[in-house]
N, C-alpha and C positions, 0 to 999 in steps of 0.2 A: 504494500500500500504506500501512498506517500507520503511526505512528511505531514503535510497538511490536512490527513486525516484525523481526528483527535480518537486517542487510543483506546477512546473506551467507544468507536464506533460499532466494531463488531459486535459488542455488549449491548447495545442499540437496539444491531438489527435482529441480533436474537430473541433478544426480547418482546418485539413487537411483531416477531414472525410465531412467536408461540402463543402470542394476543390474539394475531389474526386467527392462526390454528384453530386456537379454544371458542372464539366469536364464532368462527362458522361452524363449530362442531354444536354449539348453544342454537344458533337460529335454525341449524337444521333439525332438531328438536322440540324448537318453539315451530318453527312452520309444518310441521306433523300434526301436531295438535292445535294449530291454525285450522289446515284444513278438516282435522274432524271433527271441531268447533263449526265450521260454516257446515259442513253435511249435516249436524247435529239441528244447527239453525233451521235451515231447509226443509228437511224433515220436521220441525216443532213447526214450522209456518203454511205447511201444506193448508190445515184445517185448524184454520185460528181460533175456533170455536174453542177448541179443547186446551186454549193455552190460560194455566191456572195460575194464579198470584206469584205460588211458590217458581211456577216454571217463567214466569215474569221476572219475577226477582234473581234468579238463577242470568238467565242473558243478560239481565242490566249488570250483576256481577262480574257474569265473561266480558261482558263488553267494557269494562271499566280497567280489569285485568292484560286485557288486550291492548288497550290504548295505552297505557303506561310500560307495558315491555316494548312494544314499539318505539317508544319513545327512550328506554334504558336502552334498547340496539342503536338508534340516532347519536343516543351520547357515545356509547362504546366505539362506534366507527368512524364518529369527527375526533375522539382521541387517538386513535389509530392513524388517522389523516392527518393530526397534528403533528403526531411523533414522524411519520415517513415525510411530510415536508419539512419537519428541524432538519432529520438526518441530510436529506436530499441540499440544505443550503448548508450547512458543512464541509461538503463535497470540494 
């Protein structure tokens, strides 16, 4: 490497290559259960008739659950963003 790399680069990129790892080994687990979330949905909306308080309250749950991991994956990826553009102007 050159001199103008600073030494603890590699340390960097390891580190945010096993961030990245972990991040998409998380979302592809959260979008599993994404998707059986909306089949889930789907099926309770065919026949609205029979959708009861408890099963009311249940979607406004998932959907409240859903919106804030989305938004903890938003933050987890602009830090990942952050850390490869420091590295990248180091360079």
């Amino acid at each position: 490497m050159s001199d103008s790399i600073p030494p603890d680069y590699q340390e960097q990129i390891n580190r945010l290559s096993s961030d990245c790892i972990r991040l998409c080994d998380e979302f592809n687990k959260f979008s599993e259960e994404c998707a059986f979330i909306c089949d889930a949905f789907a099926a309770v909306t065919r026949d609205p008739d029979d959708i009861s308080p408890d099963t009311s309250e249940g979607i406004g749950h998932i959907s409240y659950w859903l919106k804030y991991q989305v938004k903890d994956y938003r933050e987890k990826i602009d830090e990942l963003h952050q850390g490869l553009s420091s590295l990248r102007r180091q360079t």
